[in-house]
N, C-alpha and C positions, 0 to 999 in steps of 0.2 A: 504494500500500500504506500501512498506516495504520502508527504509531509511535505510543508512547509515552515521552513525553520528559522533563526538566526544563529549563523554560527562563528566561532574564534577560529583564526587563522594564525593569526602571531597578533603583537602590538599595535595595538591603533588599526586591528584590522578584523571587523566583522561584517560579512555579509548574509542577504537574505537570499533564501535560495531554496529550491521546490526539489527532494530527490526521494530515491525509493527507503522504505524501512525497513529491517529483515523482517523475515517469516516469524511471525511466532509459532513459538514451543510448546509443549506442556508443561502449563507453570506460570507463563508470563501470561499479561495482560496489553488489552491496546486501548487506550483513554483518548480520550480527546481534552484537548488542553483549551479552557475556557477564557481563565484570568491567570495576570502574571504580573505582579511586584516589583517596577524595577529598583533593585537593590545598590546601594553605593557600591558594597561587594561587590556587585557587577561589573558597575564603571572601576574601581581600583584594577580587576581582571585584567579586562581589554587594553587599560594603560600598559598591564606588565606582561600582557600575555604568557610563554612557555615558563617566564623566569616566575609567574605564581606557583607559588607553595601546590597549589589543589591542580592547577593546569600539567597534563602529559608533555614531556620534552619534545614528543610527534606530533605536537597538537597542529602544525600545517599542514603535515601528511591525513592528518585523522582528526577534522577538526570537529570541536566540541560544539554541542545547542548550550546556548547562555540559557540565563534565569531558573531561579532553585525556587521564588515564593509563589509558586501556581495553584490552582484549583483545579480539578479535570471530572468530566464524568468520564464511567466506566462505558467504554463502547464493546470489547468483546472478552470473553471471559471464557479460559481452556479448562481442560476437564479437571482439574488441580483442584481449581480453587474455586469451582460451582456452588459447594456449599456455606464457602465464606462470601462472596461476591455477588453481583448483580447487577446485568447492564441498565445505564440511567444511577447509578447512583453518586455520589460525588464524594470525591476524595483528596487528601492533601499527601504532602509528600517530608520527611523527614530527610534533608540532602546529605548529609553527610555520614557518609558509607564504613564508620568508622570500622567495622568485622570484616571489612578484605584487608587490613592490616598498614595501609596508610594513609594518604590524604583524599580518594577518592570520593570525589562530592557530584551529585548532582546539579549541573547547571555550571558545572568548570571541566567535566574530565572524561563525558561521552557523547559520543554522534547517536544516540536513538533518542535519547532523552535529556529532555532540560523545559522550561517554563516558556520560553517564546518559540513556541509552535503549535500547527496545529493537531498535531496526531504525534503521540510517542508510543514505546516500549517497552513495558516494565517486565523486567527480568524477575524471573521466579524467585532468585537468590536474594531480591529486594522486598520481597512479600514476607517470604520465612524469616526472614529477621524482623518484620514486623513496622518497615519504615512506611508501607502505606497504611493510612488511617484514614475510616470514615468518616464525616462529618456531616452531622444532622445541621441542617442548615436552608433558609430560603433564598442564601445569595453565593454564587460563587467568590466574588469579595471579600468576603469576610475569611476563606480559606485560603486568598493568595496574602491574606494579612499574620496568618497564622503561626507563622515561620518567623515574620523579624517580631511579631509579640514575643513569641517563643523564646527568643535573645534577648528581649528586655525579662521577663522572668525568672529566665536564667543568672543574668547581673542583679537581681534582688535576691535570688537565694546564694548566689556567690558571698556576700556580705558577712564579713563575721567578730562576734561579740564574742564577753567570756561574762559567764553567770556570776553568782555571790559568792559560788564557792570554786573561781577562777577557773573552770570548764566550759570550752568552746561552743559556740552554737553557730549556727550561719541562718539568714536572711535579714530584712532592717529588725532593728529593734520594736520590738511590740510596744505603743501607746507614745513611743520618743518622738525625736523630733526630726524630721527629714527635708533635706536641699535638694535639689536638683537644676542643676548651672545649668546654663544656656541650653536650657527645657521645654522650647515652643516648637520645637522640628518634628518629623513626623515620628522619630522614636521616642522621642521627650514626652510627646501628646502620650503615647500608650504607655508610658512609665509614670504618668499624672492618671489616667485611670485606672493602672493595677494598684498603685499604691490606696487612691480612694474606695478600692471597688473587690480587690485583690484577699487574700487569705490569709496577708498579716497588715495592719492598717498602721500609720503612725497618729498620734495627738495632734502635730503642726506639720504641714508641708507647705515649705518656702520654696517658690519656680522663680526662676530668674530669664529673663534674655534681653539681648542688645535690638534684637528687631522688634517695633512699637507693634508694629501691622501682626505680629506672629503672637504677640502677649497676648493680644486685645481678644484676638480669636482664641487663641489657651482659656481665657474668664468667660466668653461668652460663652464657649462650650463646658466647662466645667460649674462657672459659677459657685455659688456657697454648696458647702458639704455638712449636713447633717452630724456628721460623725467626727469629721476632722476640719481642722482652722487651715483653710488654704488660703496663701498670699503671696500675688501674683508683681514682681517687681522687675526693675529696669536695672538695678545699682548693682557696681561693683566694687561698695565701699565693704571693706571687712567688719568695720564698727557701726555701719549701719545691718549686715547682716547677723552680727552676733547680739544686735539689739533684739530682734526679734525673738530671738530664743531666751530673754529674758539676762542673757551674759555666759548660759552655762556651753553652748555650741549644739553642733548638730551632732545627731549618734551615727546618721547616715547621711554622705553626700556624696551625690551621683555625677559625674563632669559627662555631657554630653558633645563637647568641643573638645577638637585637638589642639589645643592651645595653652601653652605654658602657662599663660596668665592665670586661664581657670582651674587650671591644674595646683598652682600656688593658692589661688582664693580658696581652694575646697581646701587645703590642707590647714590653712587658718583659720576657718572655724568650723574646727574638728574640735566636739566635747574630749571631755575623759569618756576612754573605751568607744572614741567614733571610727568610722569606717570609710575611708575616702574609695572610690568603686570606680575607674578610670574606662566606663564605658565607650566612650569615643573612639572607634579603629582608626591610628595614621595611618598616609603611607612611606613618610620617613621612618626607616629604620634606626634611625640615630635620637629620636625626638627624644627629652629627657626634658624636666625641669625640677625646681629646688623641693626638696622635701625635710620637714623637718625632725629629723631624726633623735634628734632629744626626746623630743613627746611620744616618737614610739617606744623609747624607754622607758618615759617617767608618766605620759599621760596613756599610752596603752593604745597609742592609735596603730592604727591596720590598712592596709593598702588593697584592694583587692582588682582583679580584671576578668574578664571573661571572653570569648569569641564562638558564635554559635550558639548554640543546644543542646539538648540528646531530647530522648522520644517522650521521658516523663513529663519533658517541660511542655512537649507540643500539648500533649494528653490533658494537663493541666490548661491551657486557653482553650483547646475544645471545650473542655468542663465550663468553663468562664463564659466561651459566650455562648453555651445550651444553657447556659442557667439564665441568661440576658445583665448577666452583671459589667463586664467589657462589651464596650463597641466600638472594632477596627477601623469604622469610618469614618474618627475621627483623623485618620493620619491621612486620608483621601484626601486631592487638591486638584486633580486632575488624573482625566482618560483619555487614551488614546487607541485605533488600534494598531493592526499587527505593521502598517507602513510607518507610525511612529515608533518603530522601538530602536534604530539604531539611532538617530539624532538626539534622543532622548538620554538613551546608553552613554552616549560619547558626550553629553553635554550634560551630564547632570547636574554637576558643582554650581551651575550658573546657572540654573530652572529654579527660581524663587519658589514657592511654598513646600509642602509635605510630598506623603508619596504620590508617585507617576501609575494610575491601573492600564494596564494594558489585556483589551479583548483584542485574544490574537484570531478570530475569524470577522471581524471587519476591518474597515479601514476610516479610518477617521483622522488626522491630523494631533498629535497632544491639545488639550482643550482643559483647561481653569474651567473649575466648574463657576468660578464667578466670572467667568465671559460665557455663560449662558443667557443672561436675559439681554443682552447687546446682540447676541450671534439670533436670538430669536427676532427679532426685530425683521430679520429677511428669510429665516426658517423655521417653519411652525413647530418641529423636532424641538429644538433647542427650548424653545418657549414655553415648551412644557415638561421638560427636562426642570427648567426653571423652577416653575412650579413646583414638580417636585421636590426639590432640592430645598426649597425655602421653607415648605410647610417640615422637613423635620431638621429644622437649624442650620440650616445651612452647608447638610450631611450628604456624603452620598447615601442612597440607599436600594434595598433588593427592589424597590416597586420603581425606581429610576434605575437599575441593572438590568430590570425585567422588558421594559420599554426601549431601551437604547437594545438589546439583541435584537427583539423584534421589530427595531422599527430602521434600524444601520447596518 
């Protein structure tokens, strides 16, 4: 069966391109791939192509399908897996292959499968290990979101305290008080609703960022929290940040920027026994800034970092949004489809707002979902797209996912 794919060739070199897929086996599966995430880990790839850690050193000879955060329905299903499986249903995907024994990820390191296509391959040896997972759900959205949620999850249970009686725990502190630096981007946004919404809650969460436009929209979508004191600010004074915490510091602070500066703020106002969590992936390998090493002696601070997943974490946002406690569309800013996805890839650093969705069976240009009510003006699509969009906050949503397939 024939695909349409996007794929890595070496650096700064990916094309689109229509070829055959193998036969399947007994075991594998063939999905159609609906929605796809583009991921910054994407663009970082294609800047280093073969010299990426997860990329093949053949990857010109045998090159790979990009994007690892997709959604897919099931289209056929071998005798294998009949009575776990069922065509129509929809599935997400765990990328990274860690049980063949090195960096093998989906969406850096094969030609049948990856998230910007329309038709992949899943290998039987990707099922038995249990990396596809169902997901009860009425938007495929919400499953190409489920993966970088899953990394933000992950760098909250990364975090680690010590009890009364000086034994370790890891995730933020239950009822303390939590930061997170330059916090309005589209991973910032899902790390503001696990922490409000999530299975350990903090007392105070302080979000900070330098963009007005990105704040404003962080408050309009979260606004006040019931449970916890959210306060959403611009500053990066350290003495107006430790004011808020009353002087005693934060027990977790999250750096979402690769940038020494915020890398130094989160480390001074770090309480006793706080947790600075350097979520932000560079792509200098040299990046470093000042840490103060005293306080990890004497005040007991802790450094932690994360990259990726594993399958508990995905398992746990499934959980999160069947229960309707998270919702991924807050990190939505824009759709596009399958002809936006290289300009998109290659330019991502410089596409102002949140994540990029890509429905790879249309074609549509990248599109702001707030250049909807301007683009209606000459297309009655859009205009009601609009609509949509506005009656739930300004959100994407499955009754605006629903509409845009059938109607682009």
């Amino acid at each position: 069966m024939k695909t349409k794919a996007v794929r890595l060739y070496a650096e700064n070199d990916i094309r689109l391109e229509e070829f055959e897929l193998p036969e399947l086996k007994n075991g594998d599966l063939l999905i159609k791939i609906v929605s796809d995430s583009v991921c910054m880990s994407t663009y970082k790839t294609v800047k280093q192509g073969a010299k990426h850690i997860r990329v093949p050193d053949d990857v010109a000879q045998h090159p790979a399908i990009i994007g690892h955060e997709f959604c897919a329905e099931i289209v056929t299903v071998t005798e294998k897996w009949e009575d776990r499986f069922k065509a129509g249903e929809k599935v997400v995907m765990s990328p990274v292959l860690s049980y063949l024994g090195g960096m093998q990820t989906v969406g850096y390191s094969f030609g049948h499968i990856g998230g910007d296509a329309t038709y992949c391959v899943v290998d039987d040896h990707i099922i038995e290990n249990g990396h596809l997972i169902k997901l009860e759900s009425d938007a495929f959205f919400s499953g190409s979101l489920i993966e970088p949620a899953s990394c933000v999850i992950r760098g909250y249970k990364a975090n680690l305290h010590l009890d009364e009686d000086l034994n370790p725990y890891t995730n933020i502190r239950p009822g303390g008080k939590t930061a997170i630096l330059a916090g309005c981007g589209p991973m910032g946004l899902l790390a503001i609703d696990i922490a409000l919404h999530g299975d350990v809650k903090p007392s105070l969460l302080v979000v900070t960022d330098l963009d007005h436009e990105r704040l404003e929209r962080a408050e309009q979508i979260f606004g006040k929290d019931p449970e916890v004191k959210v306060i959403f600010t611009d500053t990066t004074d350290k003495d107006a940040l430790l004011a808020l915490t009353d002087g005693t510091g934060f027990d977790d602070v999250f750096v979402y920027a690769p940038v020494p500066a915020v890398v130094e703020l989160a480390d001074a106002v770090l309480g006793f026994d706080g947790c600075l969590n350097f979520f932000a992936g560079p792509l200098d390998k040299q990046f470093s800034a000042n840490f103060n090493f005293y306080n990890v002696h004497y005040a007991q601070h802790h450094v932690a970092g994360t990259s990726g997943s594993n399958l508990e974490d995905m398992h746990d946002i499934v959980r999160l949004i069947g229960e309707k406690r998270i919702d991924p569309a807050v990190m939505i800013t824009h759709i596009g489809g399958m002809d936006a996805v290289i300009d998109t890839t290659v330019n991502l650093p410089q596409i102002p707002g949140g994540k990029k969705l890509i429905y790879t069976h249309i074609e549509l240009p990248l599109t702001a979902l707030s250049d909807f009510a301007k683009l209606g003006e000459t297309d009655p699509r859009f205009r009601t797209l609009d609509t949509m969009v506005s009656e739930n906050n300004g959100l994407w949503s499955a009754k605006a996912e629903q509409y845009l397939l059938e109607n682009f």
